[in-house]
DRENDO-1510 file (C-alpha; in Angstrom, 1 decimal, always signed):
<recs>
REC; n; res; u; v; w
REC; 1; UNK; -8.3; -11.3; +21.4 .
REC; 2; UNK; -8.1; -8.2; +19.3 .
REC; 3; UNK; -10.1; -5.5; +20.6 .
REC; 4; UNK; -12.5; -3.4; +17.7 .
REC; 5; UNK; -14.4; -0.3; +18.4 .
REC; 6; UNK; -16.1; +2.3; +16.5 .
REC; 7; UNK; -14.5; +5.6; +16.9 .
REC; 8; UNK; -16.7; +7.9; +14.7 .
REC; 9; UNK; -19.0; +7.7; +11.7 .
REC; 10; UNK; -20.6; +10.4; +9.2 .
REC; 11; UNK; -23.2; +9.0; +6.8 .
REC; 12; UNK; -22.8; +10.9; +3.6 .
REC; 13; UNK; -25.4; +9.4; +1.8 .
REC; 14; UNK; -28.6; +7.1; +2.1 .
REC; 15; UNK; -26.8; +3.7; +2.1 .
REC; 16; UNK; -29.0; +2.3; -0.9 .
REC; 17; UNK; -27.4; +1.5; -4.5 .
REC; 18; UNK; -27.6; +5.1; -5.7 .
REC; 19; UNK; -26.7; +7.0; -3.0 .
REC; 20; UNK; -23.2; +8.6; -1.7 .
REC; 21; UNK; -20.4; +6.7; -0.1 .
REC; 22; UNK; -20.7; +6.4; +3.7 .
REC; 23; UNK; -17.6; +7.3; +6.0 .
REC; 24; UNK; -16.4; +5.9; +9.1 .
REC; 25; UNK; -13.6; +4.8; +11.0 .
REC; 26; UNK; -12.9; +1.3; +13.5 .
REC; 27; UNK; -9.8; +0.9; +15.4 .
REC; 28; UNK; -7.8; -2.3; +15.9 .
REC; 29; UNK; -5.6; -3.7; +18.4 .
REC; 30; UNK; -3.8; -6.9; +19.4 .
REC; 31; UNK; -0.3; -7.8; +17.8 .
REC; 32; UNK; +1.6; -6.2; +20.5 .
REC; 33; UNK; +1.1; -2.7; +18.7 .
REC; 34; UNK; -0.7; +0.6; +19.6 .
REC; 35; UNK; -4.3; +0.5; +18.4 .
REC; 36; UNK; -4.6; +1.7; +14.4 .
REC; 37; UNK; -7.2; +3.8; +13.4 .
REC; 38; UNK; -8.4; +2.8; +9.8 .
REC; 39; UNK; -10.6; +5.0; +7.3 .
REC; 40; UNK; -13.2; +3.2; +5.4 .
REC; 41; UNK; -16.1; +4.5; +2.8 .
REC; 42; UNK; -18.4; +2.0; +1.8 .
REC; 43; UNK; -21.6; +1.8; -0.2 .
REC; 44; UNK; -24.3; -0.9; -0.8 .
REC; 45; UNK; -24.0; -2.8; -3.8 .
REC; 46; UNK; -20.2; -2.2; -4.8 .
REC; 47; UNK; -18.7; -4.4; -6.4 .
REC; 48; UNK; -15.0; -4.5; -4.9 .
REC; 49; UNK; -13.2; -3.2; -1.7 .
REC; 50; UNK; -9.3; -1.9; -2.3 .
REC; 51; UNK; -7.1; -1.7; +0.9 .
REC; 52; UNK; -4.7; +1.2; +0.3 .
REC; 53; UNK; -1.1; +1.7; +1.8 .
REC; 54; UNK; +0.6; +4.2; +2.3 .
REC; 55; UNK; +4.1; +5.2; +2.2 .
REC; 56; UNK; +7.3; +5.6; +3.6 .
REC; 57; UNK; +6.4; +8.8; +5.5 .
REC; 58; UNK; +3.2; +7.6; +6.9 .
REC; 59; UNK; +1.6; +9.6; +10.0 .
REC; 60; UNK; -0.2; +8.3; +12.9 .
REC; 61; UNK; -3.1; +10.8; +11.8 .
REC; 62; UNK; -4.3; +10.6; +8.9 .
REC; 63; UNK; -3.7; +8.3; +6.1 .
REC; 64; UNK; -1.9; +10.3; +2.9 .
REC; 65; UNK; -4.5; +8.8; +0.7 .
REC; 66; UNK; -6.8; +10.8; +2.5 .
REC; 67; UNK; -4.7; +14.0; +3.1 .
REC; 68; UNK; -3.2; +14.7; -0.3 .
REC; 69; UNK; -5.8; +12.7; -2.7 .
REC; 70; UNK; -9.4; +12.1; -3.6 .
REC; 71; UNK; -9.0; +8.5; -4.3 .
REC; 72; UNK; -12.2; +7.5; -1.5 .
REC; 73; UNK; -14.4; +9.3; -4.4 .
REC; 74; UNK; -14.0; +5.8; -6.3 .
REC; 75; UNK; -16.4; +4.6; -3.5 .
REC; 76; UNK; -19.3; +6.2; -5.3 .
REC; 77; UNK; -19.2; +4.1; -7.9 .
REC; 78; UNK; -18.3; +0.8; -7.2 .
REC; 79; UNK; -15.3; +0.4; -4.9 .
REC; 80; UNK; -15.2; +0.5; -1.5 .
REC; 81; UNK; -12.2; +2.2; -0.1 .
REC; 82; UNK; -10.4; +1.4; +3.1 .
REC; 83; UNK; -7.5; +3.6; +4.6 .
REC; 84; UNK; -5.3; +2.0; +7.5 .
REC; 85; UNK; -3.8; +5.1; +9.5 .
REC; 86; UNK; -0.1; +4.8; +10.2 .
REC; 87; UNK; +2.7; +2.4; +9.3 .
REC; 88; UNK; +6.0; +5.1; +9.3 .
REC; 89; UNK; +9.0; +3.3; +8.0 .
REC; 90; UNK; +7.3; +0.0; +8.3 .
REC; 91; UNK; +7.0; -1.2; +5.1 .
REC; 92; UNK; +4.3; -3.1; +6.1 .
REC; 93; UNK; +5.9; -6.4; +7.2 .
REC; 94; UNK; +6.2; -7.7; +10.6 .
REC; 95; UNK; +10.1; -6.9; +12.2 .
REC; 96; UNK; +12.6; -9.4; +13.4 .
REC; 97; UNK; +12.3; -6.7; +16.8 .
REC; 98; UNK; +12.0; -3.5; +18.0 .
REC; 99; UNK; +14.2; -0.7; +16.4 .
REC; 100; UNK; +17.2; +0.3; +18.8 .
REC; 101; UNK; +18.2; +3.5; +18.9 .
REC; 102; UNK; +14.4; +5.2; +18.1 .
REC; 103; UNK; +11.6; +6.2; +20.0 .
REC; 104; UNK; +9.3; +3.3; +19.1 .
REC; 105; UNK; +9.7; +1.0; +21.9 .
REC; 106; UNK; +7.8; -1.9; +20.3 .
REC; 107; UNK; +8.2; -4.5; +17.8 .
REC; 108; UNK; +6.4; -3.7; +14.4 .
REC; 109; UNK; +3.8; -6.4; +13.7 .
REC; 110; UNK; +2.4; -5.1; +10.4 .
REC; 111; UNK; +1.3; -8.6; +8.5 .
REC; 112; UNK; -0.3; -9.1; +11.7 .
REC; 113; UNK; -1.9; -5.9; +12.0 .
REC; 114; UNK; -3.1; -6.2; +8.4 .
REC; 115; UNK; -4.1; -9.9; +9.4 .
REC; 116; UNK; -6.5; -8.2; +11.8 .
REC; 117; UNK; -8.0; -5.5; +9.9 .
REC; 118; UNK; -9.0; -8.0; +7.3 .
REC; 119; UNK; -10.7; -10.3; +9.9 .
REC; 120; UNK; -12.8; -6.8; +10.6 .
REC; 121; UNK; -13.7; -5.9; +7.1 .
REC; 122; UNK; -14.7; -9.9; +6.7 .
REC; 123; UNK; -16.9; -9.2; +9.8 .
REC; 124; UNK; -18.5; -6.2; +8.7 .
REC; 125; UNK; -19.6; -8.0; +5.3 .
REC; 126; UNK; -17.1; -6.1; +3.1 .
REC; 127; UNK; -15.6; -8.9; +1.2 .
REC; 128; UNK; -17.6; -8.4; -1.9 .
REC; 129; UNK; -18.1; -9.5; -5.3 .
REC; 130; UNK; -18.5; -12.8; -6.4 .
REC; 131; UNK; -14.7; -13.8; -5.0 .
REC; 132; UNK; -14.9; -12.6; -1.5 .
REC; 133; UNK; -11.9; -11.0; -1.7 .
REC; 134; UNK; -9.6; -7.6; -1.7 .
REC; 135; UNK; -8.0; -5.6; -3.8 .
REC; 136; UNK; -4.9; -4.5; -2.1 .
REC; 137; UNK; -2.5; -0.7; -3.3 .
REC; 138; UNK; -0.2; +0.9; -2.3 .
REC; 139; UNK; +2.3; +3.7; -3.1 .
REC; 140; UNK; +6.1; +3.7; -2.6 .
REC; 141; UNK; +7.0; +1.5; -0.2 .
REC; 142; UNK; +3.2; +0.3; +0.4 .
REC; 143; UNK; +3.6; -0.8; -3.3 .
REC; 144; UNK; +5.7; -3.6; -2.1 .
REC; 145; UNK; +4.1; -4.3; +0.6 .
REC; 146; UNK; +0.9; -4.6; -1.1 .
REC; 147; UNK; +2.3; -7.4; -3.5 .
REC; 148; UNK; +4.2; -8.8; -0.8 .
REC; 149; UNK; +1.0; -9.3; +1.3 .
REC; 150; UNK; -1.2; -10.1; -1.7 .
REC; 151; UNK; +1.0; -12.7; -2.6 .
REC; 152; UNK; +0.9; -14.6; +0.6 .
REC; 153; UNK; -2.5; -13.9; +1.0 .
REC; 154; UNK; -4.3; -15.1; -2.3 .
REC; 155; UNK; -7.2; -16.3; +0.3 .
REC; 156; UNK; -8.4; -13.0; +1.5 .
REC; 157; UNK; -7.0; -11.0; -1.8 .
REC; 158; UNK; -6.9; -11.4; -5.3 .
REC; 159; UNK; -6.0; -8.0; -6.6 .
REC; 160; UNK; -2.4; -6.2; -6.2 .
REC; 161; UNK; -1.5; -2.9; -7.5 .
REC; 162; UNK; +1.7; -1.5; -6.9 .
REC; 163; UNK; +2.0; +2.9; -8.2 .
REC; 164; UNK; +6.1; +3.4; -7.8 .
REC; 165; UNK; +7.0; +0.4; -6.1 .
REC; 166; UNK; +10.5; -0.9; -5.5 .
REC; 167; UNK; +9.8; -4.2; -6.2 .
REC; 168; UNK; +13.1; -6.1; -6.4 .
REC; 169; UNK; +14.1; -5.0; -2.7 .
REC; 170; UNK; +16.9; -7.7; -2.6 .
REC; 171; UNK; +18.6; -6.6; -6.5 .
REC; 172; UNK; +22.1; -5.2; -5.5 .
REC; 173; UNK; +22.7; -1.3; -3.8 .
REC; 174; UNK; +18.5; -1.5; -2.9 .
REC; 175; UNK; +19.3; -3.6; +0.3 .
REC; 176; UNK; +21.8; -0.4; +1.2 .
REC; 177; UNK; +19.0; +2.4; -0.4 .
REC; 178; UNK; +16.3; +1.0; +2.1 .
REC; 179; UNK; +19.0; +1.0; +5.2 .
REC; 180; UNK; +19.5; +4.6; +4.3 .
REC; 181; UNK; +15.6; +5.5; +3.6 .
REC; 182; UNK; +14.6; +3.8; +7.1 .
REC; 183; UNK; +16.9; +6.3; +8.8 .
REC; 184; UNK; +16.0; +9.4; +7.4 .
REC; 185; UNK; +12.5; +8.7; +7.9 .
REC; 186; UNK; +13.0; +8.0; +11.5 .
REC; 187; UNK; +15.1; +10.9; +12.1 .
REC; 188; UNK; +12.5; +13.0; +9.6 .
REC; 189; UNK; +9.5; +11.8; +12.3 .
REC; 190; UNK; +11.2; +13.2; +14.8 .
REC; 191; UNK; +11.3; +9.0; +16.4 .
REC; 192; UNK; +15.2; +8.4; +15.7 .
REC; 193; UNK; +16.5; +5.9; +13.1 .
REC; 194; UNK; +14.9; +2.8; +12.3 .
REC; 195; UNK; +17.1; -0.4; +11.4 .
REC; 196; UNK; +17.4; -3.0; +8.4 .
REC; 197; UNK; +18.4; -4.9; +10.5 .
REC; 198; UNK; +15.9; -4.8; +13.1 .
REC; 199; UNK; +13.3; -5.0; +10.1 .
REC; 200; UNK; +14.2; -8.1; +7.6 .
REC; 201; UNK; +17.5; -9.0; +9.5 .
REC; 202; UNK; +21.0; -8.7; +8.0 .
REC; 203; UNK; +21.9; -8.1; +4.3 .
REC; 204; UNK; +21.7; -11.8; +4.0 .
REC; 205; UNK; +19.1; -13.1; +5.6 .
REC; 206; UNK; +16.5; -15.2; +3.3 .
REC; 207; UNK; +13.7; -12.4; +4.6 .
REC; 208; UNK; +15.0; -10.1; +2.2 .
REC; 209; UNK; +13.7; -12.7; -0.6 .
REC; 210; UNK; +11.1; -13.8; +0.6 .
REC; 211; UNK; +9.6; -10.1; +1.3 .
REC; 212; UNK; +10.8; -9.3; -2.8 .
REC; 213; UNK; +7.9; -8.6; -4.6 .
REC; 214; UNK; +9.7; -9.7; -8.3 .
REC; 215; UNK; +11.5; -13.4; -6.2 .
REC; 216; UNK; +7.8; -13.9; -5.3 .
REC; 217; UNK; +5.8; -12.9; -7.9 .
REC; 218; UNK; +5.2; -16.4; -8.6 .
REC; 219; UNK; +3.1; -17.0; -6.0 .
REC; 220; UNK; +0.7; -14.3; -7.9 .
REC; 221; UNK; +0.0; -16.3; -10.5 .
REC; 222; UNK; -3.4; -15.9; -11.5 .
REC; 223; UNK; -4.0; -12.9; -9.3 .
REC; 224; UNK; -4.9; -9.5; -10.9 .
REC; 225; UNK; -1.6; -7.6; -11.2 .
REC; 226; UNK; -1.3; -3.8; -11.7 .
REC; 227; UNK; +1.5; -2.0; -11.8 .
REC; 228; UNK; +2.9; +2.0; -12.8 .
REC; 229; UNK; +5.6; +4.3; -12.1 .
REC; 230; UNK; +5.7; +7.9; -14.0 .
REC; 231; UNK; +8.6; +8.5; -16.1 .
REC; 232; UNK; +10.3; +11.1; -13.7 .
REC; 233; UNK; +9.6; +13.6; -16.5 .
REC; 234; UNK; +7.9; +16.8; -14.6 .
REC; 235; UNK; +3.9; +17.0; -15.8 .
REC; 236; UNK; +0.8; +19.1; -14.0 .
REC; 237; UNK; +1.2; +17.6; -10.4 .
REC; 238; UNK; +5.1; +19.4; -9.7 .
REC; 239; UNK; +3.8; +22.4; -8.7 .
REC; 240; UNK; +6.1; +22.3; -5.2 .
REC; 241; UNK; +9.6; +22.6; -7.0 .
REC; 242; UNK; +11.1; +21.1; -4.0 .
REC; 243; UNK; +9.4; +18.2; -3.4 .
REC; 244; UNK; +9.5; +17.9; -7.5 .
REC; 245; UNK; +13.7; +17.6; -6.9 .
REC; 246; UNK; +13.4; +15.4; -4.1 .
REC; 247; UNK; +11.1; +12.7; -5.8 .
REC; 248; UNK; +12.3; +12.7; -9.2 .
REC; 249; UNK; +15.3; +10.6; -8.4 .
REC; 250; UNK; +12.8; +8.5; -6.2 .
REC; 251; UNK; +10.6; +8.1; -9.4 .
REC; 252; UNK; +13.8; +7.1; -11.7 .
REC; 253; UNK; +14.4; +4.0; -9.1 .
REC; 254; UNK; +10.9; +3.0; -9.2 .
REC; 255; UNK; +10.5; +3.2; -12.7 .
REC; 256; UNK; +14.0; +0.7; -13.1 .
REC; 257; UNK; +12.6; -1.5; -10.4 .
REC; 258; UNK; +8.3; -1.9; -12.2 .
REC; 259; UNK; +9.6; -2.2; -15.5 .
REC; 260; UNK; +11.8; -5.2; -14.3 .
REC; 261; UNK; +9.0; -6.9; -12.5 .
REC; 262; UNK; +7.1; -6.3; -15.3 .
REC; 263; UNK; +10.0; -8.1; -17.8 .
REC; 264; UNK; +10.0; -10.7; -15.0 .
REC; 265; UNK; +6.1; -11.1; -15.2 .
REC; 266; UNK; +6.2; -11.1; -19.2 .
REC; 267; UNK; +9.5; -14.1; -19.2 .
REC; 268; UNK; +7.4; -16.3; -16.7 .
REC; 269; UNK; +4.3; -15.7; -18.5 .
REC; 270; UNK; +2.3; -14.2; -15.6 .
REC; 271; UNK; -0.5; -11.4; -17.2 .
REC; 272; UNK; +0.1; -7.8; -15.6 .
REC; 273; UNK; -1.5; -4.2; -17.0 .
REC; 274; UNK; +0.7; -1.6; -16.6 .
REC; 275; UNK; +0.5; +2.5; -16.4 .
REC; 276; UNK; +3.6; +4.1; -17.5 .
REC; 277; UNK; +2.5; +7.7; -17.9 .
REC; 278; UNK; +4.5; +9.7; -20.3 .
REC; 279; UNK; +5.4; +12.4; -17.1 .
REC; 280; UNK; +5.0; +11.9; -13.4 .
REC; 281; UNK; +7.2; +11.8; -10.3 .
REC; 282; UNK; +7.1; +10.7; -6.5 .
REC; 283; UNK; +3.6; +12.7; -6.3 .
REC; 284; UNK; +0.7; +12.3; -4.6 .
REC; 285; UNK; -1.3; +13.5; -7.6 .
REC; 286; UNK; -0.1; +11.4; -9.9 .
REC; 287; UNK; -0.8; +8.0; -7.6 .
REC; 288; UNK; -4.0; +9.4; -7.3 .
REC; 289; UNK; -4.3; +9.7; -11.1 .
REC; 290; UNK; -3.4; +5.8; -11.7 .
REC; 291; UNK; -6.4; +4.9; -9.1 .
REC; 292; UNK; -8.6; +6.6; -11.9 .
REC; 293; UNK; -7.1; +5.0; -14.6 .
REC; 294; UNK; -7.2; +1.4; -12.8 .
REC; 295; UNK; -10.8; +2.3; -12.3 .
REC; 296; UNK; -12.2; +3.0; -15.5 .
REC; 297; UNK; -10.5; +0.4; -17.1 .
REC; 298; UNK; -12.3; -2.1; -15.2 .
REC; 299; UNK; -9.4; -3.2; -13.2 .
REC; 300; UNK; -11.3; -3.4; -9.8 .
REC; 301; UNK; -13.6; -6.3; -11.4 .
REC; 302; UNK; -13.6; -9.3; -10.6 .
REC; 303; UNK; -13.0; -11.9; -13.7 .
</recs>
């Protein structure tokens, strides 16, 4: 049974219709993982909750939604925001095993994980709106996973927003670019390499399709689809040069990877809206900047 217990709450405002968001934060447990802390600001009478993922870098502290971006703000006005703490390498999916050769000794169990923290929002009466369901976003390599998990999930989620996604994970070279990414994140955590393999399974293994946000995107048919990338074009947001160097090529990849998914959405004749700023690269600020966007166009409604 998976154990749930509240590890800390700060009331920011009055709780009724007009007040301030209010913070707190749960654990979960069960899968076979560590417990995971997760983030939440909630209000009466809003009108959607988004589940936000993070990316491939993710720490066991803090969510990087909440470190590097205002994006809980939304929760003031209509959107309840919930932040699940950790997730490094993981891209959100549960592994095949354990990761040889690195420090975590256990077997990711992320759709499980995610599985559970939804149960928990459910029970805490946060499946608002007149669908009773969640919005689900992510960045990077929680873009994926968000319309990975969305698509399977069309019960508990209806919305899917992927901000610099790569979501055609099985297209040639990306199987070889994720290989690569898992291990420098590893050895980047300090934790040691994480595997492919140990992941989705070899190159050929029918995971790697099946966890393909563009193969799948049938199965969204009739959910709301977002999706953005900048344009890898330097704007307002690049003030660290070096991180600037490092995520522009990141940006060019994702940008390749949303506008096929969007071509793909367009030929099967699936709706999508899209934000394609004119600059942006793989930057906090400008993820945070599509959130606002999303939200006052209305995107967080339900139809």
């Amino acid at each position: 049974m998976t154990l749930l217990a509240v590890v800390g709450v700060v009331t920011i405002g009055s709780g009724n219709a007009s007040a301030s968001a209010t913070y707190g934060r749960f654990s979960v447990s069960g899968c076979g993982m560590p417990s995971t802390p997760v983030d939440t600001w909630t209000r009466w009478g809003n009108y959607k909750t988004v589940i936000a993922l993070d990316g491939l870098r993710a720490t066991s502290d803090i969510s990087g939604w909440r470190r590097d971006t205002r994006v809980q703000r939304i929760a003031d006005s209509g959107v309840n925001v919930i932040q699940p703490v950790g997730g490094l390498a993981s891209f959100y999916t549960d592994w095949e095993a354990a990761s040889p050769a690195n420090k975590i000794g256990y077997r990711y169990r992320w759709t499980c994980r995610l599985d559970t923290i939804v149960r928990e929002l459910d029970a805490r009466g946060l499946a608002v709106g007149p669908l009773g369901k969640y919005a689900l976003m992510g960045i990077s390599m929680g873009g994926n996973a968000a319309m990975v998990y969305g698509a399977y999930h069309r019960q508990r989620v209806s919305h899917v927003f992927s901000m610099s996604g790569y979501l055609n994970l099985s297209a040639p070279t990306m199987r070889e670019a994720v290989r690569l990414a898992l291990i420098d994140a590893g050895i980047g955590a300090g934790v040691g390499p994480f595997s492919a393999d140990a992941m989705w399974g070899p190159p050929w293994s029918d995971r790697w399709t099946r966890n393909d946000a563009l193969v799948q995107l049938p199965r969204m048919r009739g959910m709301k689809i977002r999706i953005g990338s900048g344009s890898a074009t330097w704007g307002p947001h690049n003030a660290d040069a070096v991180a600037s160097v490092k995520g522009t090529p990141l940006e060019v990849v994702s940008l390749a990877q949303t506008r096929s998914f969007e071509v793909a959405a367009a030929l099967q004749g699936i709706p999508v809206t899209t934000d394609f700023p004119s600059v942006g690269t793989h930057t906090w600020g400008y993820w945070e900047d599509m959130v606002w966007h999303a939200k006052k166009s209305g995107w967080f409604r339900d139809r």
